[in-house]
C-alpha positions in Angstrom: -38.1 -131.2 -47.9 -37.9 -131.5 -44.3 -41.7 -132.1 -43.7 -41.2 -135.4 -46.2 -38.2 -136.1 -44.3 -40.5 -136.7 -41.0 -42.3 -139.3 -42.6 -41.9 -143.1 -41.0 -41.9 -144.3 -44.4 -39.0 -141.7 -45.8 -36.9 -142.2 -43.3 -36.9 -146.1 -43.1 -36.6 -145.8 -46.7 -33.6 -143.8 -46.7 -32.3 -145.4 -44.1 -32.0 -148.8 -45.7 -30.9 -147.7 -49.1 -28.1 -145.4 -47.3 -27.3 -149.0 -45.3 -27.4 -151.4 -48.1 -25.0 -148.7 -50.0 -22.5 -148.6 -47.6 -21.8 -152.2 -47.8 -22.8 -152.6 -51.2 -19.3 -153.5 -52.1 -18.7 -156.4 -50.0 -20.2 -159.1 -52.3 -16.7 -159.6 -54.1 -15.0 -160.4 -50.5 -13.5 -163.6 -50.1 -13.5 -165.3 -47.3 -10.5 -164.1 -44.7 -9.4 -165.8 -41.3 -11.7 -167.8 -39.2 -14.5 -168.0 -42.6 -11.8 -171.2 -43.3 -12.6 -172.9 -41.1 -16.4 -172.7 -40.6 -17.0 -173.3 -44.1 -14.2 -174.9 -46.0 -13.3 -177.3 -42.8 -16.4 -178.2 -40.8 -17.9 -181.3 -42.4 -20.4 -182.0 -39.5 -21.6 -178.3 -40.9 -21.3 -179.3 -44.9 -23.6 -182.6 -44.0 -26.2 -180.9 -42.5 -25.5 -183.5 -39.4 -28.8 -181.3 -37.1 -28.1 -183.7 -34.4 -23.6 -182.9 -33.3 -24.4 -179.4 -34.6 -27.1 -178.9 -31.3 -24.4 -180.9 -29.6 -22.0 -178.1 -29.8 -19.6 -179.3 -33.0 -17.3 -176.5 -34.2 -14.6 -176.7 -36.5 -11.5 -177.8 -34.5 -9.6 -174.3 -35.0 -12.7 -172.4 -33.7 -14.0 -174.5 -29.9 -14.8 -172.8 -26.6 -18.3 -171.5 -27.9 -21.8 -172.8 -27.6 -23.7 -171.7 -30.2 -25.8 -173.8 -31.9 -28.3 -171.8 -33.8 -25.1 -170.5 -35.9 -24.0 -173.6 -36.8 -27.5 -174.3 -38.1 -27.5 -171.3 -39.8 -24.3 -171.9 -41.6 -25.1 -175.4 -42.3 -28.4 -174.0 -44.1 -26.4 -171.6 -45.6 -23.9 -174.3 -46.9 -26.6 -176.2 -48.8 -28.0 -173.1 -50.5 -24.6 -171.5 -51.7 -21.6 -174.2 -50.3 -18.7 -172.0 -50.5 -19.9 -169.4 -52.7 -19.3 -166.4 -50.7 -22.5 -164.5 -52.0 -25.2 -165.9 -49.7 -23.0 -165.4 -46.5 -22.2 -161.8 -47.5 -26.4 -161.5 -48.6 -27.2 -162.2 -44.5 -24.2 -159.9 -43.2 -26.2 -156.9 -45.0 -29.6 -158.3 -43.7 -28.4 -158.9 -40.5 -27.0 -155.2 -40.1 -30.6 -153.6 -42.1 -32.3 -155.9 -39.0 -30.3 -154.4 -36.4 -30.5 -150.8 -37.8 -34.4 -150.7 -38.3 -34.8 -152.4 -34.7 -32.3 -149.5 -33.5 -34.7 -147.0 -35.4 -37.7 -148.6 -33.6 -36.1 -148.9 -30.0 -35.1 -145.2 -30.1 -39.0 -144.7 -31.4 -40.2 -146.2 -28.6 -38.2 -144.6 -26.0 -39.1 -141.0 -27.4 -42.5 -142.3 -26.0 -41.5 -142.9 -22.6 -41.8 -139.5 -20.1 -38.4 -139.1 -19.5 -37.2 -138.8 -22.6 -40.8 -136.5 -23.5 -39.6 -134.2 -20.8 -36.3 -133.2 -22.3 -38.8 -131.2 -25.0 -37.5 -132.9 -28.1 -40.9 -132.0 -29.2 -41.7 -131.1 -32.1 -38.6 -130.4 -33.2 -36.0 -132.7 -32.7 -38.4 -136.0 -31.5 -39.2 -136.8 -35.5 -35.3 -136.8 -35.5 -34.0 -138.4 -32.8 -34.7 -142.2 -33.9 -33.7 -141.1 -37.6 -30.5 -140.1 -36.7 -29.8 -142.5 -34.5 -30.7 -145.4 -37.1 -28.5 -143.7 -39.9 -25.2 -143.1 -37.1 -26.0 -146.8 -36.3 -26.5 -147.9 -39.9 -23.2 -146.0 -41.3 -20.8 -146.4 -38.6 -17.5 -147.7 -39.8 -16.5 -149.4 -36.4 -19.0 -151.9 -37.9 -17.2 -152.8 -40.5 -15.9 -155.8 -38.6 -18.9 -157.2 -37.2 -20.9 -157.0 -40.9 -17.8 -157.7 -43.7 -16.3 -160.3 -41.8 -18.4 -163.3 -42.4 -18.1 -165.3 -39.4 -18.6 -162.2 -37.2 -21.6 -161.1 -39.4 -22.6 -165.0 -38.4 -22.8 -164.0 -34.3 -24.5 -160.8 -34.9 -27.3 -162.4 -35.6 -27.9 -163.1 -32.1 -27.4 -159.5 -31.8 -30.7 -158.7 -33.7 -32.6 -161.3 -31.7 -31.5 -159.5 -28.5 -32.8 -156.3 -29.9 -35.7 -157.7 -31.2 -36.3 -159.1 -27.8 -35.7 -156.3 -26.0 -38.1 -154.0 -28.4 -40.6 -156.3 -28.1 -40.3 -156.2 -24.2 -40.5 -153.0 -24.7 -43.7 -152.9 -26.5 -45.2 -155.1 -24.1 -44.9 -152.9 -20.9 -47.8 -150.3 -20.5 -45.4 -147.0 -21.1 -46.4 -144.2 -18.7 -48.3 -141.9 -21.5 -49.4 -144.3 -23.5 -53.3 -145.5 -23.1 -53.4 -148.9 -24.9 -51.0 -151.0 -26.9 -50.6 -150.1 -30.4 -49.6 -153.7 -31.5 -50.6 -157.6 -30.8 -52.4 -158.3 -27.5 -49.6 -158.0 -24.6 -49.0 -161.5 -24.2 -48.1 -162.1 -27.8 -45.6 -159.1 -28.2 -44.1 -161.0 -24.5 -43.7 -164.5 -26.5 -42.1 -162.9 -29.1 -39.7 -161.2 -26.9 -39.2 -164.6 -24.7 -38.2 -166.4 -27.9 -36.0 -163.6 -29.4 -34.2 -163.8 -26.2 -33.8 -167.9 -26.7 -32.8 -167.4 -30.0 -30.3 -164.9 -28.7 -29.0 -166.9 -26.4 -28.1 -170.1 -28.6 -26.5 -168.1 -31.0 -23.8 -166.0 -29.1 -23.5 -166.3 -25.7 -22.7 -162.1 -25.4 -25.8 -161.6 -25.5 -26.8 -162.9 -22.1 -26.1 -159.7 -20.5 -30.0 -159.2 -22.1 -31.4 -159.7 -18.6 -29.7 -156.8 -17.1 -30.8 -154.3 -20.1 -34.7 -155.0 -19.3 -33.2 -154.0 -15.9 -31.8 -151.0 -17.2 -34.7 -150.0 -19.2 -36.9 -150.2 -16.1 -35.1 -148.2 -14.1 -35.0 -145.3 -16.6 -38.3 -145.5 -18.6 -40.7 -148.5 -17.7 -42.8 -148.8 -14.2 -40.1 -148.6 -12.0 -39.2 -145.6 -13.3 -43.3 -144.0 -13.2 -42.5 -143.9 -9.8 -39.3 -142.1 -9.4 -40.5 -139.2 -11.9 -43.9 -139.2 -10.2 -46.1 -140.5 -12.7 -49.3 -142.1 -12.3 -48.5 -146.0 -12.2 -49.5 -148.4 -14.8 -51.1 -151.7 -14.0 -49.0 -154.5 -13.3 -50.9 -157.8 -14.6 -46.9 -159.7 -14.2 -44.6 -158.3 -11.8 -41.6 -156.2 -12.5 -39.5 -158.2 -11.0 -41.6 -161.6 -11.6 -40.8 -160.9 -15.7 -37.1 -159.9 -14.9 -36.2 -162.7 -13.4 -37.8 -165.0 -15.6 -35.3 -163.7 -18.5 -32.7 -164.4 -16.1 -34.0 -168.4 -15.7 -33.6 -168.2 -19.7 -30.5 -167.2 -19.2 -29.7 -169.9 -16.3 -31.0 -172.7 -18.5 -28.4 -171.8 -21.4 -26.0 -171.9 -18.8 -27.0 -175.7 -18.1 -26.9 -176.6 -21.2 -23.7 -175.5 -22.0 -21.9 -176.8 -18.6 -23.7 -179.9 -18.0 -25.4 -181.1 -21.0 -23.0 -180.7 -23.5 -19.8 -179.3 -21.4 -18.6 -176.6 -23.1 -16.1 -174.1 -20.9 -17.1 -170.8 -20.5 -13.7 -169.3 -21.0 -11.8 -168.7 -24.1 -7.8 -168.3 -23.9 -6.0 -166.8 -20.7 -5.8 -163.2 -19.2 -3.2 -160.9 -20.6 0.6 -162.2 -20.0 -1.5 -164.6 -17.9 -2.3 -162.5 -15.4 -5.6 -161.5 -13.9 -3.9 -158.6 -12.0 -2.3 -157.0 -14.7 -5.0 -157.4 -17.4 -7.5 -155.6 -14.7 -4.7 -152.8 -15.2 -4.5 -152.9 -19.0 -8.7 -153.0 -19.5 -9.9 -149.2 -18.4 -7.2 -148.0 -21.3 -8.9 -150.5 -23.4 -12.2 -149.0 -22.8 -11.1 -145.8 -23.3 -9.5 -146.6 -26.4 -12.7 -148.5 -28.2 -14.7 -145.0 -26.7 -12.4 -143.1 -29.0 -12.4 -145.3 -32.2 -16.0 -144.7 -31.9 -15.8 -140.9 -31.9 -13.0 -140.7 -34.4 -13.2 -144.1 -36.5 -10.1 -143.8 -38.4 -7.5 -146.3 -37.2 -9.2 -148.9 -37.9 -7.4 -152.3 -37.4 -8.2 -156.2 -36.7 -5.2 -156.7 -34.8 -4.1 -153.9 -32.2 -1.4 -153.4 -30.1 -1.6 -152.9 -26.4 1.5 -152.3 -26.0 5.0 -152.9 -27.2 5.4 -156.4 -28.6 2.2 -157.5 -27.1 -1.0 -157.6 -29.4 -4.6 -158.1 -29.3 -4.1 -162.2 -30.1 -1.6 -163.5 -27.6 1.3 -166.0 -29.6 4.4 -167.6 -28.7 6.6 -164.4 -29.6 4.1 -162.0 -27.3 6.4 -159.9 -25.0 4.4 -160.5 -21.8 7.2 -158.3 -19.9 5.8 -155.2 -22.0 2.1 -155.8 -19.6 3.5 -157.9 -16.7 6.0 -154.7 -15.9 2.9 -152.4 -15.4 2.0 -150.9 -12.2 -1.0 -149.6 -10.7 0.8 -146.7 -10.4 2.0 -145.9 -13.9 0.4 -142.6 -15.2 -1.2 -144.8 -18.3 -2.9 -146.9 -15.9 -4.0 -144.2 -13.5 -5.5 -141.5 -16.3 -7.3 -144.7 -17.9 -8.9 -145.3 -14.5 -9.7 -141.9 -13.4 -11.3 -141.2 -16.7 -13.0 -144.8 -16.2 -14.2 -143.9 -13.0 -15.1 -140.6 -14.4 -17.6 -141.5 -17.2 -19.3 -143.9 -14.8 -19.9 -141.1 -12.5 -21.6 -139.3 -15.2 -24.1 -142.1 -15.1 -25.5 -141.6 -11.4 -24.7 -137.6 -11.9 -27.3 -137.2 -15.4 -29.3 -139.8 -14.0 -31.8 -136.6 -12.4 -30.5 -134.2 -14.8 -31.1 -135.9 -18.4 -32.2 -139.6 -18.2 -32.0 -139.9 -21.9 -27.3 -139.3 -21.6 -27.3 -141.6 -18.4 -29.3 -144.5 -19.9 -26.8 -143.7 -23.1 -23.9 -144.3 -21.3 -24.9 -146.8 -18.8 -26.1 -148.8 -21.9 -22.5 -148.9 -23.2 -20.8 -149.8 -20.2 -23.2 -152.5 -19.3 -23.0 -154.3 -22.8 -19.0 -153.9 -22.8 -19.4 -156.1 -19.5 -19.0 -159.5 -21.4 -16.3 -158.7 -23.0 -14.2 -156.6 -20.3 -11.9 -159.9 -19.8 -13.4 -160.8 -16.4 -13.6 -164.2 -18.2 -11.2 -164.0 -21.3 -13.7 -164.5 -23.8 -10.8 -164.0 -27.3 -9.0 -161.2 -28.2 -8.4 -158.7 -25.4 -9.7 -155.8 -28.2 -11.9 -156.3 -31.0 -13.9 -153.9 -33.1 -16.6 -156.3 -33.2 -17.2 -156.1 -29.8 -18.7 -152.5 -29.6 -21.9 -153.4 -32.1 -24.6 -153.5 -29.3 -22.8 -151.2 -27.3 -22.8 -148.1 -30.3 -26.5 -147.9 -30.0 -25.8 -146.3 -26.2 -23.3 -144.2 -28.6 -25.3 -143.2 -31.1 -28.4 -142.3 -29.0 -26.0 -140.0 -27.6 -24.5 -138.6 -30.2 -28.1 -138.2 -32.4 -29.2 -136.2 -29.2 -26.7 -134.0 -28.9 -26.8 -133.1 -32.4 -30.4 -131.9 -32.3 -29.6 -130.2 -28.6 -27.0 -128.4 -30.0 -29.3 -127.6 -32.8 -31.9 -126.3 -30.7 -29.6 -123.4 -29.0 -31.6 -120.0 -29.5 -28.3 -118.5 -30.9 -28.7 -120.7 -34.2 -32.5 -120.6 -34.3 -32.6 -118.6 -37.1 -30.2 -121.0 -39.2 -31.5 -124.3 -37.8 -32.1 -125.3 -41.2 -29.2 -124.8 -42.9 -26.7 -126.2 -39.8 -28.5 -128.9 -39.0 -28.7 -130.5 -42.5 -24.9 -129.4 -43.0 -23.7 -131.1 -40.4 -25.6 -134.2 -40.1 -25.3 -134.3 -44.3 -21.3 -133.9 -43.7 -20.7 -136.5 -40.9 -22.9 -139.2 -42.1 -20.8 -138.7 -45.6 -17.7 -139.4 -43.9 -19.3 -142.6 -42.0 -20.0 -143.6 -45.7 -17.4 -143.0 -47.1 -15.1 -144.9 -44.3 -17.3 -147.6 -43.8 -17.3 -148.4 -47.9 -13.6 -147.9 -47.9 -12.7 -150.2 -44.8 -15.0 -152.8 -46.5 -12.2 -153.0 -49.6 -9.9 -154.0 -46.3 -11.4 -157.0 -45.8 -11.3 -158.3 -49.6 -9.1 -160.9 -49.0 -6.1 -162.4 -46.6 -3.1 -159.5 -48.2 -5.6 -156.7 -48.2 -6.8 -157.4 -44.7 -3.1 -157.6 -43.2 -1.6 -154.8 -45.4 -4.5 -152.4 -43.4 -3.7 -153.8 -40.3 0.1 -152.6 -41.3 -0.7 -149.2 -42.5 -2.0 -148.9 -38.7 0.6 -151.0 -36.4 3.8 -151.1 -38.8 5.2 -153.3 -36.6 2.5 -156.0 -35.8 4.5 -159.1 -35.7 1.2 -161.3 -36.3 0.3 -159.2 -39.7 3.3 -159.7 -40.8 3.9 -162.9 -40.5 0.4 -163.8 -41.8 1.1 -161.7 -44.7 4.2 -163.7 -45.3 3.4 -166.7 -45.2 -0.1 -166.4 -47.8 2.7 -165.1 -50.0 4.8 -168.4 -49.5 1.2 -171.0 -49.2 0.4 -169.1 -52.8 3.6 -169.5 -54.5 4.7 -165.8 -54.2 8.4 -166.4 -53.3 9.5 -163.1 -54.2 7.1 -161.0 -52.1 7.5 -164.0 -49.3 11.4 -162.9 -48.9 10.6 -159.2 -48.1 7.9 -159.8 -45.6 9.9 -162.7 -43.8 12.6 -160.2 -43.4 10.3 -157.5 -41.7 9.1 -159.9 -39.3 12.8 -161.0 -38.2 13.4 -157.2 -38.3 10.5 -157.0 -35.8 11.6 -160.7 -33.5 14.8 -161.8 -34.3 14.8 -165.1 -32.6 11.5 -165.8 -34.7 12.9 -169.1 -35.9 10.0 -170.3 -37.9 10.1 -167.0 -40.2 13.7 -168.3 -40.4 12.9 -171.5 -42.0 10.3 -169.9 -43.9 12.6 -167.8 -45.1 14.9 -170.4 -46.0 12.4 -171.9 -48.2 11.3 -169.0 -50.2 15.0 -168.1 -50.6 15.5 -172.2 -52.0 12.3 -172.1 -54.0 14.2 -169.1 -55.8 16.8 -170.9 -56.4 19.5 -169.1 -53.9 20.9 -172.5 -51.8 23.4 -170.3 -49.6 21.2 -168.0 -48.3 18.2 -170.6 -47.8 21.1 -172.8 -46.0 22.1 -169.6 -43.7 18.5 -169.0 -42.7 17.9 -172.4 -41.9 21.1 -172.9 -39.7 20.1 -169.6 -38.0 16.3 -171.3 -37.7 18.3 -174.7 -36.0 20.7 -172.4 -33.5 17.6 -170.7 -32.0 15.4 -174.1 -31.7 17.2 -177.4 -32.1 14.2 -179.5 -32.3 12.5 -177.6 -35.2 12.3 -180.9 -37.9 10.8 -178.1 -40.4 14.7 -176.6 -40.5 16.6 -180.3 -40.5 13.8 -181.0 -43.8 14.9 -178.0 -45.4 18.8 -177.7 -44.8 19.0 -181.4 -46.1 17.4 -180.1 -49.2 20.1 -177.3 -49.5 23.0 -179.6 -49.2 21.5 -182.5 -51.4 20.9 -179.7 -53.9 24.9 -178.4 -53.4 25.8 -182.4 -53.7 27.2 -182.9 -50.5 25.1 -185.8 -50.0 26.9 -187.2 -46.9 26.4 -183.7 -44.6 22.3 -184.2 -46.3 22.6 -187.9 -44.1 24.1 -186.5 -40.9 21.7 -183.7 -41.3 18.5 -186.0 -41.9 19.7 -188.4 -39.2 20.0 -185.2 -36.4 16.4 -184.8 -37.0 15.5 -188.6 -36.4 17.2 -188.2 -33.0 14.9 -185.2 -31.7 12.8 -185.6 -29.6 9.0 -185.3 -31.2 7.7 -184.2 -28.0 9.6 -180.8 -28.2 8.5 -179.7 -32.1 6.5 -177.1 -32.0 5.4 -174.5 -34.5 4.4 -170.5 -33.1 4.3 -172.5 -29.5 1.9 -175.1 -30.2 3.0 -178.7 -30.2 2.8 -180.7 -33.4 -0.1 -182.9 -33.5 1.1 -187.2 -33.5 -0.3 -186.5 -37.7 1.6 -183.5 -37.9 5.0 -185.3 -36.3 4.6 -188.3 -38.4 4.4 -186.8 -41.9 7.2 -184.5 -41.1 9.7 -187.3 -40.2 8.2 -189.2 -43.0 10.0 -187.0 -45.4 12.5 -187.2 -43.6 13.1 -190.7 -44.1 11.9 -190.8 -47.6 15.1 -188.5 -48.3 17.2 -190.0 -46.1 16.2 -193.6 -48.1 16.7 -191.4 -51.4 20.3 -190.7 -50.4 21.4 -193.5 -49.1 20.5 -195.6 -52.0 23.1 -196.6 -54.2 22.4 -194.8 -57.9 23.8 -197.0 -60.9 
């Protein structure tokens, strides 16, 4: 059994049908959150308009980003299947198969390399290594995210072309050991990495850290590195540093693109409560905290909380005391940074003792850069974020497996615990990942999760309350509007809301109280003047429906806003529209 196991072709085999399993169930997904907007309302996208898609169009809920071969994608996608959810949900699996066979290939190629032959994996645990790592990488629920969620599954696509650039890099560079390539002549496997790495590029911008991994992987295994472990030197036909910095002019000319052809900002959003300072305090605890929901993927949530009142996606009702209080000194902050500082140090300390650990964790650190909030980029926390850096995790994690394996003290049951263990652990991954897939099934399911994690997440909530109210589901509206006022009090737009389930249900006093309460907190809200007018129209007191209607006339339009966004002029003038329409309604005479 184990000898057919060390077959290429077995485990690439198993390794996709175990993949395609796991998120097997996702084709009856609908689509959830941003999916919305890129494909129900982006109709430069739905005409196939090539020309203001390369121009950077995005769907007006969804700007700040520059990637163009995504829109084409989706636009392709949109002619094939329109809003069927099928084909989108077709390319998330493909997409994550890609990036789990290139993972399997990477970790092939490095096995290759001398400092990973010289940890003796051989000939026991090297036929493993890559297969484990593929099936950790394949499985993982943290991934979840990044593959079921359509428009994420959309951006990890440039995720596979950075890994297909980077393994084709890879298989360009004379490895120390290895006499002659084993694929296309060198300066084809090089093209193919150059134009991965453009393809990359256009399609998320996260993965122009790209550059700085070639870096990497020439310090630790290519022909700077024959060098530092005393190996005879390979020929150099293009310059270490030559090729290196060429990648970087790829990355510099989808920098000028971007800023000065078609002058799209780099940043997305603001730091945390606003403040540089104190979002440099909050980050190493952030760190820390995706490091554990990769080792013990359980909680699993799209929103998070970072700390009381103060979530992942920054609102109007986001308690920016609970971050802008924190000190450098608080015992949070400091264990966060210590422990930080700690697993960095463990980079330069393996980097003699076990190259394989320190390019492991040095690869997760340097593709977390991007999104450590240096430039706000989103959400201070996402899940989706750690899918290029879990391969520095699992590489890790499949080599410690077969270390630990390898002790002479379980020698003589190698066998049997090896295959236990690796059969129980990649049956929970399964099992979670197909499980949190259900999650994402549509809008309820994906905010009801989020609740079993954060009971008190004041965006979930909310969310959740108001799909009830947009679908006609008054009498699950009225319980979920009452947990987010049980959550923020002075929420004055769950009042109204509130107000209009309760009216829609037929219960005039108590819609009238929650819109009164909605009117005491914000006195230009024309959403809660609408809706009271309605009560008292319906109670027949006509004349208090006129003073009501004629209040909201005399607000300023410049102050209505809706979770701290102002109204757009559309927006303002359909709203006070109605409000003239019943205010004509009453004050004509009825015979």
């Amino acid at each position: 059994m184990l000898k057919k196991l060390k077959s290429q072709k077995v485990q690439l085999l198993i390794i996709i049908i175990l993949t395609f399993l796991a998120y097997s169930n996702i084709f009856t997904n609908h689509l959830v959150i941003d999916d919305q907007f890129f494909i129900k309302e982006w109709p430069q996208m739905q005409n196939f308009d090539v020309g203001v898609l390369l121009g950077g169009s995005l769907p007006a809920k969804a700007s700040g980003v520059y990637r163009p071969i995504r829109s084409l994608l989706y636009a392709f996608y949109y002619q094939i299947g329109g809003e069927n959810t099928f084909i989108y949900h077709l390319h998330s699996i493909l997409v994550h198969l890609a990036a789990t066979l290139l993972v399997y290939f990477i970790t092939r190629q490095l096995i290759l390399t001398p400092g990973v032959k010289n940890l003796r994996l051989h000939p026991r645990g090297g036929h493993w290594l890559a297969f484990l790592t593929a099936l950790l990488f394949g499985l993982h629920p943290i991934h979840t995210e990044e593959i079921t969620y359509i428009s994420a599954s959309m951006d990890a696509t440039g995720i596979v072309f950075l890994l297909a650039s980077f393994y084709l890099y890879m298989r360009s560079q004379f490895t120390p050991g290895v006499k002659k390539m084993q694929l296309h002549p060198r300066g084809v496997v090089l093209g193919g990495s150059i134009a991965f790495a453009l393809l990359a590029f256009f399609t998320n911008e996260l993965t122009l850290i790209l550059p700085v991994l070639i870096i990497l992987y020439e310090i630790y295994f290519g022909k700077i590195a024959a060098s530092s472990i005393r190996l005879p030197r390979p020929p150099m036909d293009i310059g270490v540093l030559a090729m290196t910095m060429f990648y970087f002019g790829l990355t510099a000319f989808y920098m000028f693109v971007r800023f000065f052809v078609v002058q799209v900002p780099f940043s997305r959003g603001d730091y945390l409560a606003q403040s540089f300072y104190h979002t440099m305090l909050v980050m190493p605890g952030i760190v820390l905290k995706y490091i554990y929901l990769l080792v013990v993927p359980l909680k699993l949530s799209f929103y998070h909380t970072l700390a009381p009142g103060f979530e992942n996606y920054m609102v109007a009702y986001t308690r920016f005391d609970s971050i802008l209080k924190k000190s450098f000194f608080d015992a949070d902050v400091l264990l966060s940074l210590v422990g930080l500082i700690g697993l960095i140090g463990l980079i330069f300390w393996f980097f003699q003792k076990n190259r394989l650990v320190s390019f492991c964790l040095a690869w997760f650190f340097i593709t977390m850069l991007p999104v450590s909030y240096i430039i706000p980029v989103g959400p201070a926390i996402s899940e989706r974020y750690l899918y290029l850096a879990s391969f520095g995790f699992c590489l890790l994690a499949g080599y410690l497996m077969i270390k630990i394996s390898n002790f002479k003290f379980l020698i003589s049951n190698f066998k049997l615990l090896f295959l236990t263990f690796n059969f129980l652990l990649l049956t929970f991954y399964f099992y979670q990942t197909y499980q949190r897939n259900w999650d994402w099934q549509d809008i309820p399911s994906l905010y009801k999760s989020t609740l079993r994690v954060y009971q008190k997440s004041l965006i979930a909530s909310y969310h959740l309350a108001v799909y009830y109210s947009n679908n006609q589901q008054f009498a699950l509206a009225v319980p979920a509007y009452q947990k987010v006022l049980s959550i923020e009090p002075d929420f004055y737009e769950a009042h109204a809301n509130l107000g209009s389930a309760y009216f829609n249900l037929g219960l005039k006093d108590e819609a009238g109280i929650q819109y009164q309460r909605a009117l005491s907190i914000n006195p230009n809200f024309l959403d809660a003047y609408l809706g009271l007018a309605s009560v008292y129209k319906q109670q027949g007191k006509s004349k208090t429906a006129v003073e009501m209607l004629k209040k909201g006339l005399d607000i300023d339009p410049g102050k209505y806003k809706t979770l701290g966004v102002l109204k757009s002029p559309e927006e303002i003038n359909i709203k006070l529209a109605g409000i003239r329409k019943m205010l004509k309604e009453l004050q004509t005479p009825t015979h």
